[in-house]
Structure formats: C-alpha cells, structure tokens
Biopython code that builds the backbone (N, CA, C, O; Angstrom):
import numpy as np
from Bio.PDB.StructureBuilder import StructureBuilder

atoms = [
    (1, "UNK", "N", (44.796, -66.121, -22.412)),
    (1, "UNK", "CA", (44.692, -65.594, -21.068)),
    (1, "UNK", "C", (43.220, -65.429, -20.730)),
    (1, "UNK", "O", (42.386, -65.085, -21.568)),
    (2, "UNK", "N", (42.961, -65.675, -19.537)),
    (2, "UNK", "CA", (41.614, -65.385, -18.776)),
    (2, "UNK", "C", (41.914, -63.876, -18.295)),
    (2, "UNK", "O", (42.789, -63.297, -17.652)),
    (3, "UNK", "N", (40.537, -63.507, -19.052)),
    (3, "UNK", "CA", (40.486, -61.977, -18.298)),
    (3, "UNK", "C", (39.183, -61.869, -17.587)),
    (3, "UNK", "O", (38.173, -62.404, -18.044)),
    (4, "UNK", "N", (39.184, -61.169, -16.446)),
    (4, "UNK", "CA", (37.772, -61.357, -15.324)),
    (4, "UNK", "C", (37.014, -59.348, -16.260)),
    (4, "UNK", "O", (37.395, -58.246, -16.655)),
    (5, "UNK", "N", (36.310, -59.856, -16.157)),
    (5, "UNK", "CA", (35.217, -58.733, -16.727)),
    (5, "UNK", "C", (34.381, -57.756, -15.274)),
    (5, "UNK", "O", (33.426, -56.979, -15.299)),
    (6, "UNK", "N", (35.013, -58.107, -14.440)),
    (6, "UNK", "CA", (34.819, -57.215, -13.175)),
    (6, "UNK", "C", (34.414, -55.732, -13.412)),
    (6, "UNK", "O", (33.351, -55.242, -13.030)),
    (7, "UNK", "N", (35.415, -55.066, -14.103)),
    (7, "UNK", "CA", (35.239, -53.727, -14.223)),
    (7, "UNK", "C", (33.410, -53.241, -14.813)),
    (7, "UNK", "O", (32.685, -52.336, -14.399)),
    (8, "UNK", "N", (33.101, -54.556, -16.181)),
    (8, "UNK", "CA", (31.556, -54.676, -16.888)),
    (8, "UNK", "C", (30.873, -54.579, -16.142)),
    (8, "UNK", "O", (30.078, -53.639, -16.134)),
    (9, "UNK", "N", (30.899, -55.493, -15.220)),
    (9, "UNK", "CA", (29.980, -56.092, -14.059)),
    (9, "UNK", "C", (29.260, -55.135, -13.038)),
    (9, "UNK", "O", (28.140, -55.178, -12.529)),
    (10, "UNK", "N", (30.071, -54.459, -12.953)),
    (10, "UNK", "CA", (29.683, -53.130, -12.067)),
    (10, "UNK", "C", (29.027, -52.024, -12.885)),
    (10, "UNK", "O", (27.943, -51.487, -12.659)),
    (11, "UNK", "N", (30.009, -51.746, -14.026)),
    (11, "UNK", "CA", (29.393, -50.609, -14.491)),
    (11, "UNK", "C", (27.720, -50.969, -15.286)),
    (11, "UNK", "O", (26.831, -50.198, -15.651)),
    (12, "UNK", "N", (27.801, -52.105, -15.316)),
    (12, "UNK", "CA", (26.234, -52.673, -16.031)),
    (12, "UNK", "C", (25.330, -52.907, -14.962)),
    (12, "UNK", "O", (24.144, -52.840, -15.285)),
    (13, "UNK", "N", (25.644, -53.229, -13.465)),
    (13, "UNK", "CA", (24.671, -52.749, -12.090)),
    (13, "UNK", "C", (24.678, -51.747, -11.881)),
    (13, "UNK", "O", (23.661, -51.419, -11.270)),
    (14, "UNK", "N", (25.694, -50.543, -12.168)),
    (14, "UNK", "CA", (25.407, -48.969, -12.064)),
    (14, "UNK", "C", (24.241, -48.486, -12.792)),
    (14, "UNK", "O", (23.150, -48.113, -12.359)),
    (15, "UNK", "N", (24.491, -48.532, -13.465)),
    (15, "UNK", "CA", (23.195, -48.240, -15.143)),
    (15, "UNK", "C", (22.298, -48.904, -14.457)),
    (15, "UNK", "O", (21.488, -48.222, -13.829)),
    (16, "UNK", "N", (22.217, -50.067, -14.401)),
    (16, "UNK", "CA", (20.783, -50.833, -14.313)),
    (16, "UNK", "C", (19.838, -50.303, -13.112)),
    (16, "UNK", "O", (18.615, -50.258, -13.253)),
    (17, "UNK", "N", (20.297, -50.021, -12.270)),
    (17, "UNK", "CA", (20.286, -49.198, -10.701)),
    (17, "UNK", "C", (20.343, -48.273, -10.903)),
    (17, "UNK", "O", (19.345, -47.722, -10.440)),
    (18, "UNK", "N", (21.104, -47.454, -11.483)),
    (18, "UNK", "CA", (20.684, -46.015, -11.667)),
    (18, "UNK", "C", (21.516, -45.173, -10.640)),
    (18, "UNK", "O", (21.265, -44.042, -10.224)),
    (19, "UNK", "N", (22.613, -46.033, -10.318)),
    (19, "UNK", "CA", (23.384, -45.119, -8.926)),
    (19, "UNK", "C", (25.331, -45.545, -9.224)),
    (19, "UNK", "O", (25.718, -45.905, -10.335)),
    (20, "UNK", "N", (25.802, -45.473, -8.632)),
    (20, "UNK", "CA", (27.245, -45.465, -8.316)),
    (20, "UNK", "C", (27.358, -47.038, -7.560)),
    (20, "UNK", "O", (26.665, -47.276, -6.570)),
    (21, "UNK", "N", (27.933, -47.670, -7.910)),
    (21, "UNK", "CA", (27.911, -49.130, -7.410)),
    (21, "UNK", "C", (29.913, -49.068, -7.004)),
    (21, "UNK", "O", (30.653, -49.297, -7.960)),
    (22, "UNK", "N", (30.580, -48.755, -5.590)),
    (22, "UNK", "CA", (31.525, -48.840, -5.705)),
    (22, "UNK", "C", (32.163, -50.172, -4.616)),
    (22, "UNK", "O", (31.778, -50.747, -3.598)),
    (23, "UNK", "N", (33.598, -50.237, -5.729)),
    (23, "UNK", "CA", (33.839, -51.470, -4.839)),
    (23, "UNK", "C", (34.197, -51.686, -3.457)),
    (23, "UNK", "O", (34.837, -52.710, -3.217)),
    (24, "UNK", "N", (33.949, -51.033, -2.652)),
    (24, "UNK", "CA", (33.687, -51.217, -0.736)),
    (24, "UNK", "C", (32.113, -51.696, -1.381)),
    (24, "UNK", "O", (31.978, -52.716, -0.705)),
    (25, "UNK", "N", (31.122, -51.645, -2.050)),
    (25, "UNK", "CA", (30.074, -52.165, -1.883)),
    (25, "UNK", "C", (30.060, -53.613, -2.192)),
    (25, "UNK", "O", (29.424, -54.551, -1.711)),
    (26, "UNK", "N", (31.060, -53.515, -3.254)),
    (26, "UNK", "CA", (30.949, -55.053, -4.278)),
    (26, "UNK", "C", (31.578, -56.229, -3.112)),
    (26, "UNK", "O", (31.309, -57.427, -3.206)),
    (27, "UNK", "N", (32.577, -55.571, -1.860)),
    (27, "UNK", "CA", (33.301, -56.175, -1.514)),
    (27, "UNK", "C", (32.783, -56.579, 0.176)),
    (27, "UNK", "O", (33.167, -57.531, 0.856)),
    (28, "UNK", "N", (31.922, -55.637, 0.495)),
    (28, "UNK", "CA", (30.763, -56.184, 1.849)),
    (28, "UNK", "C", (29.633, -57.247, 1.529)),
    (28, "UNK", "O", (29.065, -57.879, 2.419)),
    (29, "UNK", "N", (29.297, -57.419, -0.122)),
    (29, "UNK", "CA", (28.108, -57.790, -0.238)),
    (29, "UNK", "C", (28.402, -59.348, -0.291)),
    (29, "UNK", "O", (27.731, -60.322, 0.051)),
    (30, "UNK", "N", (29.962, -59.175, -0.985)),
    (30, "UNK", "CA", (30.195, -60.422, -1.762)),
    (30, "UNK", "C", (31.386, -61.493, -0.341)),
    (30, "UNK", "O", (31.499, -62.704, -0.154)),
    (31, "UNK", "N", (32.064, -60.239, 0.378)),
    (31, "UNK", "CA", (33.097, -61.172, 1.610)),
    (31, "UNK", "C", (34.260, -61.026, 0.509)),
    (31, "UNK", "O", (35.291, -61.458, 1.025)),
    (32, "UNK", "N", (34.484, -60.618, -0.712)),
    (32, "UNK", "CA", (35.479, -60.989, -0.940)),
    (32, "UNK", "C", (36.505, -59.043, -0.534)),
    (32, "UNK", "O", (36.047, -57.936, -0.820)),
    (33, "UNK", "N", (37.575, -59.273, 0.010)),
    (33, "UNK", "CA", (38.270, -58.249, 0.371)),
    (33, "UNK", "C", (38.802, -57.023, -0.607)),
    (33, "UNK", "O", (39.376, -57.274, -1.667)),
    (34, "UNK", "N", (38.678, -56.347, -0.377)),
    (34, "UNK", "CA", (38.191, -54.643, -1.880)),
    (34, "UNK", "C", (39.739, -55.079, -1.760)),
    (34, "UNK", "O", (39.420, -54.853, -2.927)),
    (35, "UNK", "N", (40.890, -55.412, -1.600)),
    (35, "UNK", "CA", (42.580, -55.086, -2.535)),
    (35, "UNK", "C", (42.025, -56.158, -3.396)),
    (35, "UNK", "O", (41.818, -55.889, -4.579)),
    (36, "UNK", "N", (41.714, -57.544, -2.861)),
    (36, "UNK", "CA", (41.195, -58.783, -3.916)),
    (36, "UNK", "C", (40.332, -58.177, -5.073)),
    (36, "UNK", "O", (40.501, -58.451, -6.261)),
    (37, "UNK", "N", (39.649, -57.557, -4.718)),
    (37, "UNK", "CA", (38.785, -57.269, -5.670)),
    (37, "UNK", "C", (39.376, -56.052, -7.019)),
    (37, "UNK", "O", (39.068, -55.920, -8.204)),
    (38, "UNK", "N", (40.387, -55.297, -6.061)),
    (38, "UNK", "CA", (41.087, -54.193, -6.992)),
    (38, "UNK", "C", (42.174, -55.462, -7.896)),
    (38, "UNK", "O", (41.991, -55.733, -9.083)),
    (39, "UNK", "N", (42.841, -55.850, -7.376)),
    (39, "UNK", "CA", (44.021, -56.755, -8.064)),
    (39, "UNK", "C", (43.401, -57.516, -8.972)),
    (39, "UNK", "O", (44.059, -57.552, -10.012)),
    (40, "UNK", "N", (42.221, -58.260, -9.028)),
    (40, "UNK", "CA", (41.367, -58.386, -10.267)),
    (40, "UNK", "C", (40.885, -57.792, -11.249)),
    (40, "UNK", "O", (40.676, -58.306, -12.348)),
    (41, "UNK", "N", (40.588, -56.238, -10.819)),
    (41, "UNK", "CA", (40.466, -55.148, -12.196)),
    (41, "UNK", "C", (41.547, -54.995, -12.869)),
    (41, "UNK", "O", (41.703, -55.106, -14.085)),
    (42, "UNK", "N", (42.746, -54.585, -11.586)),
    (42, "UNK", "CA", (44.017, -53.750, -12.182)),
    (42, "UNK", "C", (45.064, -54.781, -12.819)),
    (42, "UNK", "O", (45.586, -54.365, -13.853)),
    (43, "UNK", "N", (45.503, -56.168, -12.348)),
    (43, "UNK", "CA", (46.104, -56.857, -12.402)),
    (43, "UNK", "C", (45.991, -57.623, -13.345)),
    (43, "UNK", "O", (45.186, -58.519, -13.090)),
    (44, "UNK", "N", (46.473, -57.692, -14.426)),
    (44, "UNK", "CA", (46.539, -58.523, -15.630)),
    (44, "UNK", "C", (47.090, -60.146, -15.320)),
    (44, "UNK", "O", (48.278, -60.401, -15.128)),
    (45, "UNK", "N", (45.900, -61.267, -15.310)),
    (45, "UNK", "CA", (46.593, -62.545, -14.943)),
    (45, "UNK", "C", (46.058, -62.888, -13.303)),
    (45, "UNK", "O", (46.222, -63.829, -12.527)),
    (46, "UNK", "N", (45.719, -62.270, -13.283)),
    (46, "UNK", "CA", (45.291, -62.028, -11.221)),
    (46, "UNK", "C", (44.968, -63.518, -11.471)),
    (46, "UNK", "O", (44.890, -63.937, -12.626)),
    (47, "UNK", "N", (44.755, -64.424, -10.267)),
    (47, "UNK", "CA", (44.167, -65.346, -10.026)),
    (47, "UNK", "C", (42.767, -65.445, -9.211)),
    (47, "UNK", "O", (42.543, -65.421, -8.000)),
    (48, "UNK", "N", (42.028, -65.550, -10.183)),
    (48, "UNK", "CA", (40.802, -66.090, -9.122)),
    (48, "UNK", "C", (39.639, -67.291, -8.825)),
    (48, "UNK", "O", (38.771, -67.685, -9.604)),
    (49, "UNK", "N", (39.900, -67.720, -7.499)),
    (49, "UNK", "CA", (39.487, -68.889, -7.139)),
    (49, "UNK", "C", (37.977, -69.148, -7.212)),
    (49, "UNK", "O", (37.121, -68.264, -7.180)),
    (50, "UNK", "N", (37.782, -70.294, -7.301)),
    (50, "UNK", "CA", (36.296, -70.432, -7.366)),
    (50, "UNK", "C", (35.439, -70.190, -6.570)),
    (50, "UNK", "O", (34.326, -69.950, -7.040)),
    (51, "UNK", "N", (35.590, -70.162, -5.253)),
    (51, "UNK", "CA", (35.112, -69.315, -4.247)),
    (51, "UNK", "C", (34.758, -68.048, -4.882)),
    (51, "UNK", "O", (33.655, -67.990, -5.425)),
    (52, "UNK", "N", (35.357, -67.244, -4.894)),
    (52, "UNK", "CA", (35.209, -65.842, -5.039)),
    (52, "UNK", "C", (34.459, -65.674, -6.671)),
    (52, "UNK", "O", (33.779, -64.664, -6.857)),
    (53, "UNK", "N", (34.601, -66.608, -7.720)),
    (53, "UNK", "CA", (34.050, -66.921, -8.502)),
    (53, "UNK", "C", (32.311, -66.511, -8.142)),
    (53, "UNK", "O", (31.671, -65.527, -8.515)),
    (54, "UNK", "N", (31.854, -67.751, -7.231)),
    (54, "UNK", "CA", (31.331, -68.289, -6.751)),
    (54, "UNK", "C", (30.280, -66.769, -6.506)),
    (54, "UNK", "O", (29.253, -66.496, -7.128)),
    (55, "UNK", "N", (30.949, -65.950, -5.394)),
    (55, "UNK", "CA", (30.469, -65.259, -5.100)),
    (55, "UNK", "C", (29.933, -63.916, -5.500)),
    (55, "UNK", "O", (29.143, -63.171, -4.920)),
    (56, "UNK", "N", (30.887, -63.742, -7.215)),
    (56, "UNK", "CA", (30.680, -62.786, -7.653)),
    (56, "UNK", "C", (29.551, -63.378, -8.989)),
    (56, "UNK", "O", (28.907, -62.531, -9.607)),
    (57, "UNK", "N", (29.448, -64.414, -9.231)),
    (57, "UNK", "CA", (28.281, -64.412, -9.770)),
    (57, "UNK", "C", (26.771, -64.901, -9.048)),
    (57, "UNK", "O", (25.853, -65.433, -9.673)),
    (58, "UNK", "N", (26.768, -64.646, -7.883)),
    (58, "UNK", "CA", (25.807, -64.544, -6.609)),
    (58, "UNK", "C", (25.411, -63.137, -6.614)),
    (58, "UNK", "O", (24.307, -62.602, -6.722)),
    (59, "UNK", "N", (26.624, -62.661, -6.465)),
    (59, "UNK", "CA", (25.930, -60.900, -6.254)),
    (59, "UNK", "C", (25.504, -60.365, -7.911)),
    (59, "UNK", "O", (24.342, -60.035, -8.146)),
    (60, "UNK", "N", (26.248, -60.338, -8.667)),
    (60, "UNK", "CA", (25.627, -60.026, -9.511)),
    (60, "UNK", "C", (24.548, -60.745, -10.541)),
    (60, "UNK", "O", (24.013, -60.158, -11.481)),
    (61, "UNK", "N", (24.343, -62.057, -10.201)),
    (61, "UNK", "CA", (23.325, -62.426, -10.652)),
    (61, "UNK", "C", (23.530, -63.077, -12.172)),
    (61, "UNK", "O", (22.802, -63.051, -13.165)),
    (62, "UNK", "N", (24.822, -63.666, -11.927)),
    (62, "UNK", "CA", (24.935, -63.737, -14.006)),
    (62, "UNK", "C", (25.901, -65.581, -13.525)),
    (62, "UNK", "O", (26.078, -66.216, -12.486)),
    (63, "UNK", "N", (26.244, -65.751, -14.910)),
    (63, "UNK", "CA", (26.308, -66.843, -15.625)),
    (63, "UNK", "C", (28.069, -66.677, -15.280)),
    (63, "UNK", "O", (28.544, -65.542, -15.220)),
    (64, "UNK", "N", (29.091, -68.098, -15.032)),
    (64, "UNK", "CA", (30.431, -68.074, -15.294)),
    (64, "UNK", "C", (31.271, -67.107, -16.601)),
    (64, "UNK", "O", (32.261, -66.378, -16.547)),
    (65, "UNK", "N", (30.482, -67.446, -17.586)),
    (65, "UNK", "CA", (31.304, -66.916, -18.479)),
    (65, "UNK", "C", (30.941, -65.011, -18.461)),
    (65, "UNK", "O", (31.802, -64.235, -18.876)),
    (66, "UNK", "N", (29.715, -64.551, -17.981)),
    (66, "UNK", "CA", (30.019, -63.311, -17.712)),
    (66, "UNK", "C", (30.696, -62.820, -17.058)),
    (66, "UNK", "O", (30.522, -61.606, -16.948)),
    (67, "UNK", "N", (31.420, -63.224, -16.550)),
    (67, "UNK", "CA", (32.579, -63.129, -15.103)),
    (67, "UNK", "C", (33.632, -63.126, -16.265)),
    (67, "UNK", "O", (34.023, -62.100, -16.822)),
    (68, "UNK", "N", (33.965, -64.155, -16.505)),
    (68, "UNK", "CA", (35.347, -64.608, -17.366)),
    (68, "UNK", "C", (35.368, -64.679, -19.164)),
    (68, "UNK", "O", (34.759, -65.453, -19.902)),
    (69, "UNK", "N", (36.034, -63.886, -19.405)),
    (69, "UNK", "CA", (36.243, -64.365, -21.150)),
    (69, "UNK", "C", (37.785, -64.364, -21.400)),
    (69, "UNK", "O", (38.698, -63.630, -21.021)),
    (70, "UNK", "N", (37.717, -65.425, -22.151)),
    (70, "UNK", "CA", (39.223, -65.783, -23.001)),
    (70, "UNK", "C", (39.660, -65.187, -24.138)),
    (70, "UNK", "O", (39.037, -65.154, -25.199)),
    (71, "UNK", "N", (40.859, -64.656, -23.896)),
    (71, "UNK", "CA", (41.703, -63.747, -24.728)),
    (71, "UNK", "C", (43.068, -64.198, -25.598)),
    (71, "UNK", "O", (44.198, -63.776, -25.353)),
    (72, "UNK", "N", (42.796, -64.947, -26.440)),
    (72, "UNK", "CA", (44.064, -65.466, -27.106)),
    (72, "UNK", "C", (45.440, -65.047, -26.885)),
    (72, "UNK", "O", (45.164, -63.875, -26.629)),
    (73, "UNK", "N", (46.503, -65.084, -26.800)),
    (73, "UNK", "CA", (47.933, -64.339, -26.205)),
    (73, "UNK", "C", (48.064, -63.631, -27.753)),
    (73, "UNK", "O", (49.139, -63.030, -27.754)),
    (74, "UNK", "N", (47.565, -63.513, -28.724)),
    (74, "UNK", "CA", (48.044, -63.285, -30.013)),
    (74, "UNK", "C", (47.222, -61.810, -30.156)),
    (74, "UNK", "O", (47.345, -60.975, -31.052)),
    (75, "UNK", "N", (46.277, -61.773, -28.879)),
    (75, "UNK", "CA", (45.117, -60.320, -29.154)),
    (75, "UNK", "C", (45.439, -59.558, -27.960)),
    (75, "UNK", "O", (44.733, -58.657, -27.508)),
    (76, "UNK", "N", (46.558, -59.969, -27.463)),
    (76, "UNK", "CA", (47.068, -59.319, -26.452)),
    (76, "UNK", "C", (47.750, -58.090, -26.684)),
    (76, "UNK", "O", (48.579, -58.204, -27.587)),
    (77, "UNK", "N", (47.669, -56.671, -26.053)),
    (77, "UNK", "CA", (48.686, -55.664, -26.273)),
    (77, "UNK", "C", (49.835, -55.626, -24.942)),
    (77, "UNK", "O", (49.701, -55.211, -23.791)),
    (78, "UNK", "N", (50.647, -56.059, -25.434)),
    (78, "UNK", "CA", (52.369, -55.902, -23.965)),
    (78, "UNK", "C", (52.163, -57.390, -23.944)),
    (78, "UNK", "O", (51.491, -58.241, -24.525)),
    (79, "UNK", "N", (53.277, -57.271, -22.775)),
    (79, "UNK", "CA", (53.427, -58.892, -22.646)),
    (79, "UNK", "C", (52.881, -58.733, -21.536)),
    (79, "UNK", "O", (52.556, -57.701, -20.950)),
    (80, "UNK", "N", (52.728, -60.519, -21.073)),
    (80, "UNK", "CA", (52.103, -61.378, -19.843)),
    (80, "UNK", "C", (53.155, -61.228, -19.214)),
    (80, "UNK", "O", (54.241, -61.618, -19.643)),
    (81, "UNK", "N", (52.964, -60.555, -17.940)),
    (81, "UNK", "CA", (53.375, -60.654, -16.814)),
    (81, "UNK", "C", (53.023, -61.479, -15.410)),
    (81, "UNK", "O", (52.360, -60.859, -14.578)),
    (82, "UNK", "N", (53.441, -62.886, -15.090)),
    (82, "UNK", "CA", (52.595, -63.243, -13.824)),
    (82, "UNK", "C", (52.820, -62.552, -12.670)),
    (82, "UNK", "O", (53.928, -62.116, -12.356)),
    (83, "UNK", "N", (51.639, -62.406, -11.901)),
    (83, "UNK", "CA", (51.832, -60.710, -10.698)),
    (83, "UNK", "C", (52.102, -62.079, -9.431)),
    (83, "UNK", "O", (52.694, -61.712, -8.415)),
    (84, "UNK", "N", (51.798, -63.166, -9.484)),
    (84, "UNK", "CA", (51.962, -64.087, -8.517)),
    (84, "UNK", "C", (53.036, -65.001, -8.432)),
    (84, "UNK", "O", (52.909, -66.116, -8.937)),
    (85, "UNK", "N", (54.428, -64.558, -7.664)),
    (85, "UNK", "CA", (55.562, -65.491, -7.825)),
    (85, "UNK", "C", (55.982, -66.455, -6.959)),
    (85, "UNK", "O", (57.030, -67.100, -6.919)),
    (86, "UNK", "N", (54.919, -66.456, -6.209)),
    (86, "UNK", "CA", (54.950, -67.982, -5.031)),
    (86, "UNK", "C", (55.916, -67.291, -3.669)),
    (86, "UNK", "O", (56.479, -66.203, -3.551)),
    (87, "UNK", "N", (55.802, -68.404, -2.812)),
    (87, "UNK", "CA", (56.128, -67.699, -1.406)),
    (87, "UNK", "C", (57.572, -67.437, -1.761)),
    (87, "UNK", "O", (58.275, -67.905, -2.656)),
    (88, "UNK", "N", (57.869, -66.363, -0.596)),
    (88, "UNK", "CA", (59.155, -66.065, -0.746)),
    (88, "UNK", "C", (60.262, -67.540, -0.233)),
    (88, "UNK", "O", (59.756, -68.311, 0.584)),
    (89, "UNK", "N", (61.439, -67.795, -0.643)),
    (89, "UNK", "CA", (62.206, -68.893, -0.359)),
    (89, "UNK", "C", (62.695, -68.501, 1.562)),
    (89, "UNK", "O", (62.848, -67.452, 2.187)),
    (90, "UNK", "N", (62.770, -69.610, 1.833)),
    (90, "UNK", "CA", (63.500, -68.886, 3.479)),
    (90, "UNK", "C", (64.585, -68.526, 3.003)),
    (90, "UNK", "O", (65.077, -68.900, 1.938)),
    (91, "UNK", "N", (65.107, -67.621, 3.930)),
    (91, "UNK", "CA", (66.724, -67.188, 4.026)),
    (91, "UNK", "C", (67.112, -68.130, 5.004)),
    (91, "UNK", "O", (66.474, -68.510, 5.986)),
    (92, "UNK", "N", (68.583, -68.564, 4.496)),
    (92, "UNK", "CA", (69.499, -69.439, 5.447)),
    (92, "UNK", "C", (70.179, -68.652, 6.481)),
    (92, "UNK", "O", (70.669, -68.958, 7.568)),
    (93, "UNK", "N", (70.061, -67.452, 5.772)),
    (93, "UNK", "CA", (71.184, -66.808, 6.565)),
    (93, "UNK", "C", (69.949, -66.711, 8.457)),
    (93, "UNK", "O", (70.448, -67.238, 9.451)),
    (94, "UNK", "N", (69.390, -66.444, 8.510)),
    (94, "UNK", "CA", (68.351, -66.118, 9.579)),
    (94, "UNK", "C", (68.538, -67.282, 10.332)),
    (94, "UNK", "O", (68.151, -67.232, 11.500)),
    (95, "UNK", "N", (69.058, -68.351, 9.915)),
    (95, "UNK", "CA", (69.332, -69.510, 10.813)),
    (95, "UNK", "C", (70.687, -70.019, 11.226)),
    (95, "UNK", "O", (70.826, -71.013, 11.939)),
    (96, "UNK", "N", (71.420, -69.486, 10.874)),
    (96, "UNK", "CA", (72.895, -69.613, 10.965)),
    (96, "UNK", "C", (73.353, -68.987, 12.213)),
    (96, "UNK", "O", (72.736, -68.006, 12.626)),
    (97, "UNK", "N", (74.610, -69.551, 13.016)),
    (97, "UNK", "CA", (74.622, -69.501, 14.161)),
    (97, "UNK", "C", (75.284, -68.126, 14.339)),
    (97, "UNK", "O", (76.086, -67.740, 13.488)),
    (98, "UNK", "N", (74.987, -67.381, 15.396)),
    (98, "UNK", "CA", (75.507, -66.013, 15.817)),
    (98, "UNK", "C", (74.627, -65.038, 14.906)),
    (98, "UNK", "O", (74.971, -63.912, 14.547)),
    (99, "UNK", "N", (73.441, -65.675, 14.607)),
    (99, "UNK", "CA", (72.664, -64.743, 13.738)),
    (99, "UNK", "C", (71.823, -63.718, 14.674)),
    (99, "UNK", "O", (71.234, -64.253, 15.613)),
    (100, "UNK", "N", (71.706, -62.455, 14.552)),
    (100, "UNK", "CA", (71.439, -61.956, 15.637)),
    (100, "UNK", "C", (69.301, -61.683, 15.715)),
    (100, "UNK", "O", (68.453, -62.044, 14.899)),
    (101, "UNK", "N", (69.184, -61.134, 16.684)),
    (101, "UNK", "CA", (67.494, -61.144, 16.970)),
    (101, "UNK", "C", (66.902, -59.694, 16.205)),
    (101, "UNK", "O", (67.664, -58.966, 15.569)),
    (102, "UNK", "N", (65.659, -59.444, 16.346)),
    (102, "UNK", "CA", (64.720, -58.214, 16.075)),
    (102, "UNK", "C", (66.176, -57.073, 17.098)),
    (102, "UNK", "O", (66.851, -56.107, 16.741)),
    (103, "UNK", "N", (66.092, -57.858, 18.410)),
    (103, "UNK", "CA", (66.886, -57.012, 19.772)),
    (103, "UNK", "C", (68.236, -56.606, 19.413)),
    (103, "UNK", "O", (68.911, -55.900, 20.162)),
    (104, "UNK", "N", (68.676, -57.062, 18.213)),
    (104, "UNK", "CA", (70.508, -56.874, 18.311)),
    (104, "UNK", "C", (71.357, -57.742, 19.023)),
    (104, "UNK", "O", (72.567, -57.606, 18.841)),
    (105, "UNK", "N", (70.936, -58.648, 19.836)),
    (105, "UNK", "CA", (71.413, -59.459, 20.532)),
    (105, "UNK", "C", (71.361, -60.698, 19.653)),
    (105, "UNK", "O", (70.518, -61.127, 18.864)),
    (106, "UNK", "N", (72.796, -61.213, 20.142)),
    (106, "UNK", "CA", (73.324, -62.933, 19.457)),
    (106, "UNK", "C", (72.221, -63.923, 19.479)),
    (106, "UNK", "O", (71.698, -64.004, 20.591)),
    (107, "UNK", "N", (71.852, -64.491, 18.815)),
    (107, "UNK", "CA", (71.309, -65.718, 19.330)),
    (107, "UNK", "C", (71.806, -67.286, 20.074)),
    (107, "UNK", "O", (72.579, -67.994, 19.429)),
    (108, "UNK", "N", (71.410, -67.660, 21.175)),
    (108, "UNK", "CA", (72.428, -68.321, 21.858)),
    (108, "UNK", "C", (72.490, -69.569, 21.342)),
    (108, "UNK", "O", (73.364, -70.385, 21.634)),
    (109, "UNK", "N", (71.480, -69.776, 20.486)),
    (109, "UNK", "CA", (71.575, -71.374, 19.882)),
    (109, "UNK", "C", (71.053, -72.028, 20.834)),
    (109, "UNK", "O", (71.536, -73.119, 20.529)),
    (110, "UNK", "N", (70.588, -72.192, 21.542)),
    (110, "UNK", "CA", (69.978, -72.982, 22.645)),
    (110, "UNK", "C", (68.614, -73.134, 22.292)),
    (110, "UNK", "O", (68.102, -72.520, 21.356)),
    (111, "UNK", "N", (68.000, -73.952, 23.032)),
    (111, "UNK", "CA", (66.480, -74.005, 22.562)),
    (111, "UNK", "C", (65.497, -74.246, 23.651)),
    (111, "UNK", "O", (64.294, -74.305, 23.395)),
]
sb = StructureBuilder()
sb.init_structure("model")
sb.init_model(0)
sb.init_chain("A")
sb.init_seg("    ")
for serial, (resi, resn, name, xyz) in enumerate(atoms, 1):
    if name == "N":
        sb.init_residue(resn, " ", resi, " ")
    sb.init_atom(name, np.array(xyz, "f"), 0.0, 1.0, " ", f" {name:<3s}", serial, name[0])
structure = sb.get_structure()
C-alpha cells in the first residue's frame, strides 16, 4: 500500500517555521480542497492524483517520495479497506413509468 506522509509534511514545516502550520493553510496555498486534504491524512488508501501530487511537493518544497512511501500489506495493522467504491449504479426504478417527481406528482411520460 501507498501511504501519503501528509501528516510529516506539516508537522516538519511547523518546527522548521516555528509556528502552527494548519490545514486551511496547506489547502489555500496549494488549491487543493482541506476535506481532500483531510481524506488523505485520515483515510487509509485515499487516492491521490498527480496533480495534487504535484502541488504538494511545490508547497512544501520536497522530492515525490517524501510525499509517498510504500508499505508492504504484510506491515500492515487491520485490513485494507478501499474508501473509493465508484459512482453510484442508476436506479431503474426512477425511470419506470408512473414514477413519481421531487412534487409527488406522476410523471406523464411525455417529453
């Protein structure tokens, strides 16, 4: 498993700076959106794109692999959970005739 080292990253610009580095800061500097940025600390497996890659070793000033290190599944504690299960499927039922609106009212099938 890829694990993002986000949580390091900050606390090693805190120290270095000498101040509180929080993520509404990490997340104005960089464009990438503070839940994106939380679901990468908190989220085991999170996905992140190279873009945002991109941008977090811009702001902080470091190398790919300080961002990312690989974690064998065998040095893992719990299991892998993927937090990303793809779009939801449509419902059929929402299209089926006499299906009704937001309004409560039938839908006339007409178009």
């Amino acid at each position: 498993m890829i694990r993002i080292r986000l949580p390091e990253l900050i606390a090693k610009k805190a120290f270095h700076e000498g101040r509180r580095v929080e993520l509404t800061e990490v997340a104005a500097a960089t464009g990438i959106h503070r839940s994106t940025l939380s679901k990468l600390i908190h989220a085991r497996g999170h996905n992140l794109t190279a873009s945002n890659l991109d941008r977090l070793c811009r702001y902080f000033q470091c190398d790919v692999q300080d961002v990312l290190t690989y974690v064998p599944d065998e040095e893992l504690l719990g299991e892998v959970s993927p937090t990303f299960k793809g779009p939801a499927p449509k419902s059929k039922t929402a299209r089926t005739v006499g299906a009704k609106t937001r309004s409560g009212r039938a839908k006339s099938g007409k178009a």
